[in-house]
VOZA-781929 format. One record per residue (C-alpha): residue number from 1; x, y, z negated. Coordinates in steps of 0.001 Angstrom, whole numbers. Layout:
% VOZA-781929
@dodren NUM, east X, north Y, up Z $
...
END
This chain:
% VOZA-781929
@dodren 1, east -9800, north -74179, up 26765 $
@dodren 2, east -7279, north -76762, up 26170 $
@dodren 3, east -8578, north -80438, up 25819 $
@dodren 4, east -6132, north -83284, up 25179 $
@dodren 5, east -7352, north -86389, up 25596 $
@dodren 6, east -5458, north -89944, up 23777 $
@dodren 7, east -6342, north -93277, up 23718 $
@dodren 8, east -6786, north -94987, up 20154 $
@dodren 9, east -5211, north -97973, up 19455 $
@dodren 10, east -6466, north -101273, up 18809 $
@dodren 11, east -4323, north -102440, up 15862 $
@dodren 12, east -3912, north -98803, up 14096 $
@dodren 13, east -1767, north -100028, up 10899 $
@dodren 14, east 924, north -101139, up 13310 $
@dodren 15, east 483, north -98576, up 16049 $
@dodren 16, east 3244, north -96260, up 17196 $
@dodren 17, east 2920, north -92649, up 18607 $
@dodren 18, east 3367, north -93920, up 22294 $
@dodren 19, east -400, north -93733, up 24106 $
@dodren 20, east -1744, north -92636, up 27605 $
@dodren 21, east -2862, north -89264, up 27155 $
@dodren 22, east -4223, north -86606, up 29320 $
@dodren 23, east -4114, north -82912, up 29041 $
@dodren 24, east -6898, north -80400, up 30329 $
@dodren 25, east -6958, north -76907, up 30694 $
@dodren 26, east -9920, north -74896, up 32028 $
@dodren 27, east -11066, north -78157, up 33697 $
@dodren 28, east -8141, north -79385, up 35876 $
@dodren 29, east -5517, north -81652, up 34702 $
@dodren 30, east -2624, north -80096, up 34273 $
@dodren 31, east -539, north -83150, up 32514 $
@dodren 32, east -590, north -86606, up 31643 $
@dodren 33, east 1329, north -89826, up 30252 $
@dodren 34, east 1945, north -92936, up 28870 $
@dodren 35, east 4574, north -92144, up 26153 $
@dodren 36, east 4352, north -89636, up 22713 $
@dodren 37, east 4623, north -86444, up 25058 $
@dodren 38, east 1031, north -85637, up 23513 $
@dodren 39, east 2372, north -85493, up 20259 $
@dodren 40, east 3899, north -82115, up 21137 $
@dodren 41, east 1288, north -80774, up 23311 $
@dodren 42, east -1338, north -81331, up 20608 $
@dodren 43, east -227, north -78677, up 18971 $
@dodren 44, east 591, north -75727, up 20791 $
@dodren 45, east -1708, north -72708, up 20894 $
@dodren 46, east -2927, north -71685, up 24504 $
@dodren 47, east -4422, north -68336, up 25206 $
@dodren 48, east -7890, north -69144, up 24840 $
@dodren 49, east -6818, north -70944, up 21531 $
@dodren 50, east -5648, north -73896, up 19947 $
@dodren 51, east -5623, north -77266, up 21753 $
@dodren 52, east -8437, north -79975, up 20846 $
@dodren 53, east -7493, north -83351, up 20638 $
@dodren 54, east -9981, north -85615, up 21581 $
@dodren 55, east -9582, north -89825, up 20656 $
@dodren 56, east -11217, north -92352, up 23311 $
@dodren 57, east -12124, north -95418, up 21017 $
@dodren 58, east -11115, north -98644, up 21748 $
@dodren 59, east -13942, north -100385, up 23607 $
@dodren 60, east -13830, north -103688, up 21906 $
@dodren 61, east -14613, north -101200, up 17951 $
@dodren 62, east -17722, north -99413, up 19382 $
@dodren 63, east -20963, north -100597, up 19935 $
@dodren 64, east -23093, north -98733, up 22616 $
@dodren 65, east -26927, north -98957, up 22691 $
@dodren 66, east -29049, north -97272, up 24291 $
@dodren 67, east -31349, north -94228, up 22687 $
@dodren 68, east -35095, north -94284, up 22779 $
@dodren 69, east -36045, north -91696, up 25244 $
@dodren 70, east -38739, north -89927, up 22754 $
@dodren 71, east -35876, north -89839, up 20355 $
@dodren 72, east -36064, north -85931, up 21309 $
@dodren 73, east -35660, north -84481, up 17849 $
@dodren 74, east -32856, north -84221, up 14871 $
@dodren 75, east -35345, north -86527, up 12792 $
@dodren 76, east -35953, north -89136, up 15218 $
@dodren 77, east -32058, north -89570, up 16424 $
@dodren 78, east -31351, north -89822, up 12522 $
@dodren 79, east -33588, north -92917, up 12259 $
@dodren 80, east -32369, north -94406, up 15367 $
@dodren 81, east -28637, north -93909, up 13766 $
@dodren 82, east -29662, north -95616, up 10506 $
@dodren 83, east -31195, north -98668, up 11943 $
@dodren 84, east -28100, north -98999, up 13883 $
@dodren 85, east -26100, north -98933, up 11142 $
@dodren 86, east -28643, north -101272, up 9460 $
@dodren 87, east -28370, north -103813, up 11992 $
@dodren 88, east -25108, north -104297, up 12597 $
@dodren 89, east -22402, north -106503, up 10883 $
@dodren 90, east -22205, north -105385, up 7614 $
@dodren 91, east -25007, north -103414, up 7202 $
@dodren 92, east -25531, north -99276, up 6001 $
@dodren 93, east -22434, north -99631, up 3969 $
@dodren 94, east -19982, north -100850, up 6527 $
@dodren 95, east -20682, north -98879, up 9605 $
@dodren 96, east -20718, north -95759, up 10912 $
@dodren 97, east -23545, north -94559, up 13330 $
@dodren 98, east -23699, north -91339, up 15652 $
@dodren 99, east -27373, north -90525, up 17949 $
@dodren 100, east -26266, north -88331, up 20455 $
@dodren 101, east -27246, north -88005, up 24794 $
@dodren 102, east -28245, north -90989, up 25727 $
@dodren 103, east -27079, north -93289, up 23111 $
@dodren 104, east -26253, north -94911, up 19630 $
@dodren 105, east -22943, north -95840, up 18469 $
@dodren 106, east -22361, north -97747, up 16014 $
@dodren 107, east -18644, north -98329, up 14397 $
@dodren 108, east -17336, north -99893, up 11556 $
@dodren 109, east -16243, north -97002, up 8575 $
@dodren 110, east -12814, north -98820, up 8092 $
@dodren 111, east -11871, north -98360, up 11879 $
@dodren 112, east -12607, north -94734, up 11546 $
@dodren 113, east -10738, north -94331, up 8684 $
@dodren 114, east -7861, north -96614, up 10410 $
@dodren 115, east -7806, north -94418, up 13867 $
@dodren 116, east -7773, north -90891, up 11423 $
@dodren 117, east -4581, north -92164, up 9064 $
@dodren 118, east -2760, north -93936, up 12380 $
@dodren 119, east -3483, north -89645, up 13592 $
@dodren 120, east -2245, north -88556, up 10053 $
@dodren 121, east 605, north -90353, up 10117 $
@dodren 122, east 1820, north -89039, up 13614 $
@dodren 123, east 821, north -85150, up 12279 $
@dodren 124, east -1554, north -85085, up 14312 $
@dodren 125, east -5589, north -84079, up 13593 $
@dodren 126, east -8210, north -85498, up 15989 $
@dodren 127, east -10880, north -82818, up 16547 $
@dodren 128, east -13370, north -85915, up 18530 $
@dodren 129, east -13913, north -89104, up 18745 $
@dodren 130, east -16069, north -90775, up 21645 $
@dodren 131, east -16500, north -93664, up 22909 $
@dodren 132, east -14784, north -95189, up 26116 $
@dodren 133, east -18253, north -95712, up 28034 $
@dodren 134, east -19560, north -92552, up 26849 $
@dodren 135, east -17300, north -90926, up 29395 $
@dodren 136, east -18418, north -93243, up 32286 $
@dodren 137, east -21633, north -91335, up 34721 $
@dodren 138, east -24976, north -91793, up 33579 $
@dodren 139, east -26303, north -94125, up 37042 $
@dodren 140, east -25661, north -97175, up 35695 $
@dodren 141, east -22675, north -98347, up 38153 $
@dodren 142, east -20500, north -100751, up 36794 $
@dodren 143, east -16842, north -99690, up 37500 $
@dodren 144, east -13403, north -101536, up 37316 $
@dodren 145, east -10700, north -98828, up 35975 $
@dodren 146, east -7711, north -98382, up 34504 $
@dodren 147, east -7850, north -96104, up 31851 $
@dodren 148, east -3942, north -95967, up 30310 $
@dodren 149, east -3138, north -99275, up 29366 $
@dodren 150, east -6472, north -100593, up 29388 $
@dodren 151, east -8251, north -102374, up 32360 $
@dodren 152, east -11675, north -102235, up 31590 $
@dodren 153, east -15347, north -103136, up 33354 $
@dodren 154, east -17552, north -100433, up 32680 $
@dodren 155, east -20876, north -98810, up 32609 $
@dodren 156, east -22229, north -96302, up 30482 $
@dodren 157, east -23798, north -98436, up 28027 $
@dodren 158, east -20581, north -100964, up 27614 $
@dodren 159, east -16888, north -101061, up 28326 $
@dodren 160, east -15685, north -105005, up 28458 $
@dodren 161, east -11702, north -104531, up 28121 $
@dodren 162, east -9171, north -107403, up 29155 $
@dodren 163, east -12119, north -110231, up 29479 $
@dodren 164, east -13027, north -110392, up 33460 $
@dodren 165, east -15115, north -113126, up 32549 $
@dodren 166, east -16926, north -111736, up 30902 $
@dodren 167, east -17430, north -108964, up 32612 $
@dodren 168, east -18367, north -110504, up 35769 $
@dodren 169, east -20995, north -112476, up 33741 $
@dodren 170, east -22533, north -109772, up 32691 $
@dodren 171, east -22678, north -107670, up 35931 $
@dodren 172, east -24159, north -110714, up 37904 $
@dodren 173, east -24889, north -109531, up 41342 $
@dodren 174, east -24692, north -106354, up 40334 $
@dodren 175, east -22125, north -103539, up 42897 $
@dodren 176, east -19013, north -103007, up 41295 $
@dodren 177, east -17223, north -99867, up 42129 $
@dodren 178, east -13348, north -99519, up 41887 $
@dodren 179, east -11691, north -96111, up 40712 $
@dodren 180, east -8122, north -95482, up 41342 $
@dodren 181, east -6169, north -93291, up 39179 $
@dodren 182, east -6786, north -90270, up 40883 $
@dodren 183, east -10395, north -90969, up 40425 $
@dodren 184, east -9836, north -91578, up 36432 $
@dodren 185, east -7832, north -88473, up 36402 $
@dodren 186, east -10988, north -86352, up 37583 $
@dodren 187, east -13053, north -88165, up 35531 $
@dodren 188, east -11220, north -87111, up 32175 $
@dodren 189, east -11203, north -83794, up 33451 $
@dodren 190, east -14435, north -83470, up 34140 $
@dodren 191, east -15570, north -85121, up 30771 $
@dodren 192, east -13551, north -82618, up 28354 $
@dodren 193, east -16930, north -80178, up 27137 $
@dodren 194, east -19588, north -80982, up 26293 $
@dodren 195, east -18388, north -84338, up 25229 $
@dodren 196, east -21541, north -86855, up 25295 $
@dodren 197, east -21115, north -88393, up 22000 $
@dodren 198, east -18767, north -87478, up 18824 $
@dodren 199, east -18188, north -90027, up 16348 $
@dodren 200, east -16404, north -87320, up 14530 $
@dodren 201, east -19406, north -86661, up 12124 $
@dodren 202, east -21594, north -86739, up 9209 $
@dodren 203, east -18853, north -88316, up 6619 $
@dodren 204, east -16168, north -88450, up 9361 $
@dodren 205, east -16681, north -84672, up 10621 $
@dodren 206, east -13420, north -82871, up 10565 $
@dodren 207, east -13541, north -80323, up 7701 $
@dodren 208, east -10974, north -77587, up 9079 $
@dodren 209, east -8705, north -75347, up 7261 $
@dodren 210, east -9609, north -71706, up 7954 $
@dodren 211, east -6388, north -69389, up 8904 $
@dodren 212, east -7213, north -65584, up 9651 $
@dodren 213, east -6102, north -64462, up 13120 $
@dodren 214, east -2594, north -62387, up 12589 $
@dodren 215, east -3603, north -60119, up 15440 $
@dodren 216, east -6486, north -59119, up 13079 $
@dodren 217, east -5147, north -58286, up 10243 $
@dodren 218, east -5978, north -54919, up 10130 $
@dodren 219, east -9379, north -55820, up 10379 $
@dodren 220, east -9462, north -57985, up 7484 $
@dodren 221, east -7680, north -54946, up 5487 $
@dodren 222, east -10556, north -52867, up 6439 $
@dodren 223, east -13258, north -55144, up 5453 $
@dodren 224, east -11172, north -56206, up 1855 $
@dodren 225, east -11262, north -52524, up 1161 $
@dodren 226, east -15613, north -53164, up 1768 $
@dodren 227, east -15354, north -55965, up -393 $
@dodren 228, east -13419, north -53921, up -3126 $
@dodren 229, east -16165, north -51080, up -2580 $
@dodren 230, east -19100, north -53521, up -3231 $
@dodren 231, east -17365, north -55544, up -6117 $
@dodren 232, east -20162, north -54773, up -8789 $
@dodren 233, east -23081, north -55604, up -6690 $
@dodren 234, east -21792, north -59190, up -6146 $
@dodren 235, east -21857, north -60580, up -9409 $
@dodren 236, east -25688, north -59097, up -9314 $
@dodren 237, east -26316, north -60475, up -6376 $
@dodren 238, east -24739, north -63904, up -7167 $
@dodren 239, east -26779, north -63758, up -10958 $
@dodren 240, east -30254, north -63213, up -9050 $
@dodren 241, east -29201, north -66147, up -6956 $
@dodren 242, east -28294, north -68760, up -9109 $
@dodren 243, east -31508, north -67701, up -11347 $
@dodren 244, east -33551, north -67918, up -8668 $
@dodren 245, east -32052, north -71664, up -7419 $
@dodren 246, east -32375, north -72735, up -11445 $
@dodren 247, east -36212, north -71827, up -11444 $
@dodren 248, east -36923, north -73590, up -8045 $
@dodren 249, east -34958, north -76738, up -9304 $
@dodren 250, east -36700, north -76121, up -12643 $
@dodren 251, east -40028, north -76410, up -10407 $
@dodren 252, east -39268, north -79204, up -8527 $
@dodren 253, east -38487, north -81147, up -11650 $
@dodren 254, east -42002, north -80282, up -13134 $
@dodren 255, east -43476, north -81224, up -10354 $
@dodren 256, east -41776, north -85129, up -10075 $
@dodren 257, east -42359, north -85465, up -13559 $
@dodren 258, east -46471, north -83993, up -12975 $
@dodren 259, east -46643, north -86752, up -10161 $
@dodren 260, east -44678, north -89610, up -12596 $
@dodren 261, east -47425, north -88783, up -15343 $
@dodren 262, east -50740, north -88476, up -13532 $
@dodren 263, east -51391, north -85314, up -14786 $
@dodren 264, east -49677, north -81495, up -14974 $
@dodren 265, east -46851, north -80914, up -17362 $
@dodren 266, east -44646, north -77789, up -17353 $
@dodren 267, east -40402, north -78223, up -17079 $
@dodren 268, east -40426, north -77752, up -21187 $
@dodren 269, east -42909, north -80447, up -21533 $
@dodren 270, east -41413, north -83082, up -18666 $
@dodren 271, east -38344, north -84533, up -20617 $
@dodren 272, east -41227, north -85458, up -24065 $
@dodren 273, east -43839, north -86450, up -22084 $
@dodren 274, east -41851, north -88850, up -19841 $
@dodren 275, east -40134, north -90622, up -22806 $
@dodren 276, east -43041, north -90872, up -25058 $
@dodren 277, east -45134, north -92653, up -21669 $
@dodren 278, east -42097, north -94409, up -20733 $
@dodren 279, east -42966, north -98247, up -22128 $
@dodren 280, east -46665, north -97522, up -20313 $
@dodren 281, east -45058, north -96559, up -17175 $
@dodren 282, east -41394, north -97433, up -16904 $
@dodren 283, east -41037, north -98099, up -12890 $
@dodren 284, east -42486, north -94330, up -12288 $
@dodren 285, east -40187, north -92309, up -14356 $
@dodren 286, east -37348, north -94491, up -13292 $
@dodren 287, east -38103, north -94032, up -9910 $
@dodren 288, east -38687, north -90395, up -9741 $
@dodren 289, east -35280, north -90068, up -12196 $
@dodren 290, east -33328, north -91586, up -9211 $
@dodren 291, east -34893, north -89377, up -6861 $
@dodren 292, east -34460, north -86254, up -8822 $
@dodren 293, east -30591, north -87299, up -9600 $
@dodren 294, east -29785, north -88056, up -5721 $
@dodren 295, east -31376, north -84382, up -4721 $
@dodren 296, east -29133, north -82460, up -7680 $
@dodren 297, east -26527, north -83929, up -5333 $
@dodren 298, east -27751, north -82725, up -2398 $
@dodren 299, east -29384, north -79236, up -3261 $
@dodren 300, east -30323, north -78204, up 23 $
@dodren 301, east -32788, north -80960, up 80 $
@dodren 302, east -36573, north -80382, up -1309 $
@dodren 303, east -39731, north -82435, up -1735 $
@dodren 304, east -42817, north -82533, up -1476 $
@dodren 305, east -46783, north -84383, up -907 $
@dodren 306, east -45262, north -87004, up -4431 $
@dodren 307, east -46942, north -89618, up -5369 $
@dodren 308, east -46636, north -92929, up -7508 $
@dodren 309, east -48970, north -96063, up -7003 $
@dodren 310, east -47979, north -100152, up -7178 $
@dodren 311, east -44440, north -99281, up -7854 $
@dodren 312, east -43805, north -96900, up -5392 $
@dodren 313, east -42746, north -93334, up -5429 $
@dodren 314, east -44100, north -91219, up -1830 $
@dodren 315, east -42037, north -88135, up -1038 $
@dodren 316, east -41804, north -85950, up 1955 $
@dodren 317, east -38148, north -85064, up 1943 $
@dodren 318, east -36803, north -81886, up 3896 $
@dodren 319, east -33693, north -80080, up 4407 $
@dodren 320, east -32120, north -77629, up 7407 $
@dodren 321, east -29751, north -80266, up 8044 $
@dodren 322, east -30940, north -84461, up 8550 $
@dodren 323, east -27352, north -85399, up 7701 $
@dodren 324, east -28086, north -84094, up 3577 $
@dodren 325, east -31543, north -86446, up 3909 $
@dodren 326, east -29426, north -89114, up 4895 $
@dodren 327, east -26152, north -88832, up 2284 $
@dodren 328, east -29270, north -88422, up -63 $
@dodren 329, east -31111, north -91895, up 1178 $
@dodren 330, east -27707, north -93505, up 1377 $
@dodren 331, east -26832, north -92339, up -1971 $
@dodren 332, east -30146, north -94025, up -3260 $
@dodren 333, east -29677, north -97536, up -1260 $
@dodren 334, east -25883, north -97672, up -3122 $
@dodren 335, east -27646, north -97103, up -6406 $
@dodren 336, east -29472, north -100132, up -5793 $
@dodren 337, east -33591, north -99355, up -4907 $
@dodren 338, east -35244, north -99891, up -2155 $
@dodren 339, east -35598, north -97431, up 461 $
@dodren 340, east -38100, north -96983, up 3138 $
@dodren 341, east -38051, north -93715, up 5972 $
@dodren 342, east -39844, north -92856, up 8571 $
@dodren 343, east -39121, north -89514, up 10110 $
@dodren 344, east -42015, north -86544, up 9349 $
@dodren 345, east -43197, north -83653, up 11051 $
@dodren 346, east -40698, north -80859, up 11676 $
@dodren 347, east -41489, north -77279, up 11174 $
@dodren 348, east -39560, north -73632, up 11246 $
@dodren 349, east -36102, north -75598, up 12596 $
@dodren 350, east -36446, north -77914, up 9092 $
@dodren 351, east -35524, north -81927, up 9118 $
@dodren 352, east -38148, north -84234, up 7668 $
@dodren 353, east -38106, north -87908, up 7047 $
@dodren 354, east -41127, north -89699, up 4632 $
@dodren 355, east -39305, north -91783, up 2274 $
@dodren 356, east -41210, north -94332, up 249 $
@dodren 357, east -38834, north -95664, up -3052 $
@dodren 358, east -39416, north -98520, up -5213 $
@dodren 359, east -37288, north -100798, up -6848 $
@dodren 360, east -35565, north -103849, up -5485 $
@dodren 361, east -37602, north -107040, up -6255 $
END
């Protein structure tokens, strides 16, 4: 496995390809710099594989907290990543929040966006992004390094880069231990997999190409000649499908509008009932419209235990994956109402977060 780490500059819209860089293979160093020699090595193919280029974030963009230590499940580190996003500058809109380890970082969307086109424009793709600190031991030892061009004061939970001020202010009386580059060197290298925390996800995960193997090409001819075999049963299969998705969307839909009304309707009742009640009960049907509109976005998401009372719409949301919950809750905070989650119960490997909707007073 070929890792190649690169520092991420500070001031991305003016940056050139020159960075310190370091190159890993099977955990050793085997090369590093302080020039656009990665630029090259980024792309070459090693026999285990492609190399992955990994992007150490500029201290001073990410902001390190620490993660609640019963934050043990998908749910729970999805909540803790919202809040952070919540709380910081900006708010859900402007930031960018990963749970993951130990920690929450939180990063504003534009930098992201800023470090991936600076990447672009050298042709380059970064497969991670993690946070300075994030590569620092867990004991909570502050440490003076040099890490490229950077002199930072570190622990795990904050890297203070260029301000000794302010780093000594903050490590009080605290030890402070030294590394020397050999000791940085050994540190990359022994950071490269598993990396402690990505930023490289949710609506910044790298969405990769797919390129068949040439070595296995006769493979691939074998199993197109499969696919040729079994060419009538897959529009059967994919019919059956899609009907059966249509009548469990068709279900769900009866069952929001059953909850908007106070009392059963079927799917070809829902549409009459709700606009001949709608003047009686406008914030329900509203409410449960939005609701139904952000999970035809996000299909993988269902819900359940619905109820309206005071202007309020109760759901128990699930999905396989919490990231679909949250583009879902996100999508319903940009639409303007007012969103409350709490994560639920999880069961069978599912996500679950109770989300109580109403509008914005």
């Amino acid at each position: 496995m070929r890792i190649l780490f690169v520092t991420l500059p500070r001031r991305p819209s003016e940056a050139e390809a020159v960075r310190p860089w370091w190159l890993v293979a099977d955990g050793r160093l085997v090369a590093s710099g302080n020039d656009s020699g990665w630029l090259p090595r980024a792309v070459e193919r090693g026999e285990a594989g492609p190399t992955s280029v990994v992007g150490i974030a500029d201290p001073g963009a990410v902001r390190l907290s620490p993660l609640d230590a019963e934050a043990t499940t998908p749910q729970m580190r999805g909540k803790a990543a919202i809040d952070a996003r919540r709380e910081a500058l900006g708010g859900l809109e402007a930031n960018h929040a990963v749970a993951g380890g130990t920690h929450v970082a939180v990063v504003a969307r534009d930098r992201m966006q800023d470090w991936l086109d600076w990447a672009a424009r050298c042709g380059v793709g970064l497969d991670h992004i993690v946070p300075a600190a994030s590569l620092l031991p867990q004991d909570g030892t502050w440490r003076d390094l040099s890490l490229g061009d950077w002199q930072m004061s570190a622990n795990e939970h904050v890297a203070i880069l260029d301000e000794p001020a302010l780093a000594a202010t903050l490590r009080g009386d605290a030890p402070v231990e030294r590394l020397d580059q050999a000791a940085v060197d050994a540190l990359i290298a022994g950071s490269a997999f598993p990396l402690p925390l990505d930023l490289r996800s949710g609506p910044f995960a790298r969405r990769r190409s797919w390129r068949p193997d040439l070595s296995r090409l006769r493979e691939f001819a074998i199993l197109g000649g499969v696919i040729v075999l079994l060419a009538l049963a897959i529009p059967i299969a994919e019919i059956a499908k899609w009907s059966f998705a249509a009548d469990a969307l068709d279900e769900e839909a009866a069952d929001i509008a059953s909850a908007s009304l106070g009392r059963p309707v079927t799917i070809d009742e829902a549409e009459a009932a709700l606009r001949s009640e709608g003047g009686a009960q406008a914030g329900g049907p509203a409410l449960f419209g939005a609701l139904y509109a952000a999970m035809e976005s996000e299909n993988i998401v269902r819900a359940s235990q619905l109820s309206y009372a005071n202007g309020t719409v109760s759901a128990r949301l699930t999905a396989p994956d919490m990231a679909a919950i949250q583009r879902l809750l996100d999508r319903l905070q940009r639409d303007g109402w007012q969103v409350a989650a709490r994560p639920g119960p999880s069961s069978n490997g599912q996500a679950s977060v109770d989300l109580d909707l109403g509008a914005i007073r």
